[in-house]
C-alpha positions as protocol buffer text, in pm:
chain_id: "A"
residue {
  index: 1
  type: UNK
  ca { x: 0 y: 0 z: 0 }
}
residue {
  index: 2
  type: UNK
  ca { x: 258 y: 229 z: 82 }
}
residue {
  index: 3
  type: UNK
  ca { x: 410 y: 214 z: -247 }
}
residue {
  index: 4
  type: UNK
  ca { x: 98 y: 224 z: -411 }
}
residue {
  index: 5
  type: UNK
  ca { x: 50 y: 607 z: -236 }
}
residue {
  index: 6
  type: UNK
  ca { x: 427 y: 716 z: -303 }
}
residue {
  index: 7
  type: UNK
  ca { x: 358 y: 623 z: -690 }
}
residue {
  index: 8
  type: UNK
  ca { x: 12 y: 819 z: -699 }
}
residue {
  index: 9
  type: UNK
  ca { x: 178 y: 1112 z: -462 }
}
residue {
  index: 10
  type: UNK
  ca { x: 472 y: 1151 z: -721 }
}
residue {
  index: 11
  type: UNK
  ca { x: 189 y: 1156 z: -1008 }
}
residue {
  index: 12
  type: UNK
  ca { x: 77 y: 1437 z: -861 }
}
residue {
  index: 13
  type: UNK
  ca { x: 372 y: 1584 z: -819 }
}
residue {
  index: 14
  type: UNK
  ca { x: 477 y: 1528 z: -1167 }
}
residue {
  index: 15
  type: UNK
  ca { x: 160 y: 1722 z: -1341 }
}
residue {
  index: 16
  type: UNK
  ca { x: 164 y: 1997 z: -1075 }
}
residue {
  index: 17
  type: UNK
  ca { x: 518 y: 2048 z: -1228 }
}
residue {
  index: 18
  type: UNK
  ca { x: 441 y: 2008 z: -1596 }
}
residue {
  index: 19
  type: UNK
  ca { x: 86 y: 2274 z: -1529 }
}
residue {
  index: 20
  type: UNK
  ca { x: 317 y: 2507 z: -1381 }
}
residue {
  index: 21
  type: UNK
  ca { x: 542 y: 2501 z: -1629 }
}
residue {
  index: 22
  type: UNK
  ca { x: 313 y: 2509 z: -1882 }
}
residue {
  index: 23
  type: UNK
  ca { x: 130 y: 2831 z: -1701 }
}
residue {
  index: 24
  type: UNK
  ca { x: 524 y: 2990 z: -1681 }
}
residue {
  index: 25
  type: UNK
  ca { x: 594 y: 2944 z: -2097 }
}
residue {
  index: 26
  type: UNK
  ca { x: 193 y: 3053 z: -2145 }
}
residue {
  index: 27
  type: UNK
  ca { x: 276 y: 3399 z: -1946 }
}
residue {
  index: 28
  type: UNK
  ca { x: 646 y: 3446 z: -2100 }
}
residue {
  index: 29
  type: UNK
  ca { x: 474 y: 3392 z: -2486 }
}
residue {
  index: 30
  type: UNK
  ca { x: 183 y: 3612 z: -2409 }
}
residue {
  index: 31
  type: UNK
  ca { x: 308 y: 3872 z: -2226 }
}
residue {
  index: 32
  type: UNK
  ca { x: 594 y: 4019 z: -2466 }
}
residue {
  index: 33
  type: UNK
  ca { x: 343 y: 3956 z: -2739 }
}
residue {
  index: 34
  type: UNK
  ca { x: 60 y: 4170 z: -2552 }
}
residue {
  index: 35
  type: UNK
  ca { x: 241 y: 4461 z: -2432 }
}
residue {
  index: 36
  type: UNK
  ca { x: 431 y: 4500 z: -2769 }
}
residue {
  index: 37
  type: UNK
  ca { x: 223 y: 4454 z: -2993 }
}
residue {
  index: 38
  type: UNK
  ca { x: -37 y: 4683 z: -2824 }
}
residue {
  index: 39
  type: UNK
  ca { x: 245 y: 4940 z: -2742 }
}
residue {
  index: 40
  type: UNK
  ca { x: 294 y: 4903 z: -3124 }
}
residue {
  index: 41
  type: UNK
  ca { x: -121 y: 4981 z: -3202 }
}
residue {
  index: 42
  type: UNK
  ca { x: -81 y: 5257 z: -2985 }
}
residue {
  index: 43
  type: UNK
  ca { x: 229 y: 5391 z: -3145 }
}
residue {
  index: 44
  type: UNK
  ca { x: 132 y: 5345 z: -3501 }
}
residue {
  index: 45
  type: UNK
  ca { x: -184 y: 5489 z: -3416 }
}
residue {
  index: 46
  type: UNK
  ca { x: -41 y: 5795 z: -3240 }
}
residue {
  index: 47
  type: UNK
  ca { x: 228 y: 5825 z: -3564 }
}
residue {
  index: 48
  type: UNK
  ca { x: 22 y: 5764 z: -3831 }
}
residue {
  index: 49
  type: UNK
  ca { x: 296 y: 5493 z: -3946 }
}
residue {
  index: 50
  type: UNK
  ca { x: -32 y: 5179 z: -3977 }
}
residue {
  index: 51
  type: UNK
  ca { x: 182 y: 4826 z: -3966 }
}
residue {
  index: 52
  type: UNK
  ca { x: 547 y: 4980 z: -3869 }
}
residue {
  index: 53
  type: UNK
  ca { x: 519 y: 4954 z: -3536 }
}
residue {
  index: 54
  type: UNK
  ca { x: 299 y: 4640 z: -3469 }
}
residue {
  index: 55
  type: UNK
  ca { x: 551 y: 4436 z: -3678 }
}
residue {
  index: 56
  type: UNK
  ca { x: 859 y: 4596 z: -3519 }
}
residue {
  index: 57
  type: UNK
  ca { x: 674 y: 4504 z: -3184 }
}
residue {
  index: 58
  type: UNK
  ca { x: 615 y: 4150 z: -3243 }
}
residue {
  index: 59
  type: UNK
  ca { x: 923 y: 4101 z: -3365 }
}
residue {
  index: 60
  type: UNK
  ca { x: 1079 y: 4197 z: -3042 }
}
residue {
  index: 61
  type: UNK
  ca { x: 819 y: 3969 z: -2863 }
}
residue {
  index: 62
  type: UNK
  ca { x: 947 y: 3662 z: -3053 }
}
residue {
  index: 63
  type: UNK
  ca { x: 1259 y: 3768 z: -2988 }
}
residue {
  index: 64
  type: UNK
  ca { x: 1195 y: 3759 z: -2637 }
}
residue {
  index: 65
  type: UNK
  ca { x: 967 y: 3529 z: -2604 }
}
residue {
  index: 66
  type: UNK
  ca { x: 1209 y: 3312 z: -2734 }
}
residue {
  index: 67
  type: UNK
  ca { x: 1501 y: 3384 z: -2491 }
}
residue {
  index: 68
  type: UNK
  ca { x: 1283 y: 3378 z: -2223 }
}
residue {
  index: 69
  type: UNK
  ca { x: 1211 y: 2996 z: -2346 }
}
residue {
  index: 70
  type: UNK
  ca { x: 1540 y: 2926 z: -2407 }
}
residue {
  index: 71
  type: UNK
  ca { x: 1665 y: 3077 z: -2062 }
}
residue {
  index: 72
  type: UNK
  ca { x: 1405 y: 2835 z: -1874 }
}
residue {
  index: 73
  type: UNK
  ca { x: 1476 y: 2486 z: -2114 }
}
residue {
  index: 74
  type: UNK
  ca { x: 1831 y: 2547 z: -1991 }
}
residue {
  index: 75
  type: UNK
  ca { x: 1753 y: 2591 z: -1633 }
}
residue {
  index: 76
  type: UNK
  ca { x: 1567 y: 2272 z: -1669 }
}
residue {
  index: 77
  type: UNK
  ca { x: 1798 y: 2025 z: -1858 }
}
residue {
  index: 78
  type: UNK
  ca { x: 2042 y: 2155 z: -1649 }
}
């Protein structure tokens, strides 16, 4: 029995780890994506200058996004 609880304890324990992760990479995506590219609406709308700065701010949020990613894969196969 005891082994039985240990198994469905580290269960657990494993998808509370992979939803948490999961919930990290959602927040590290979206945010970058959300501030940018509505900083870049804002700004192109302020400008006059229609796709410049949405692209230029999406851009960045990939970019970031994806070192963000990268920073926390590392961390993790480390």
């Amino acid at each position: 029995m005891q082994k039985e609880t240990k198994n469905q304890e580290k269960k657990k324990s494993n998808v509370f780890a992979s939803l948490s992760l999961a919930w990290e990479l959602g927040y590290t995506i979206a945010l970058p994506i959300a501030i940018l590219g509505f900083g870049g609406a804002y700004a192109d709308k302020r400008l006059g200058t229609v796709p410049l700065f949405i692209l230029i701010g999406i851009a960045l949020a990939i970019i970031i996004s994806g070192i963000g990613i990268y920073r926390k894969v590392k961390n993790i196969v480390n």
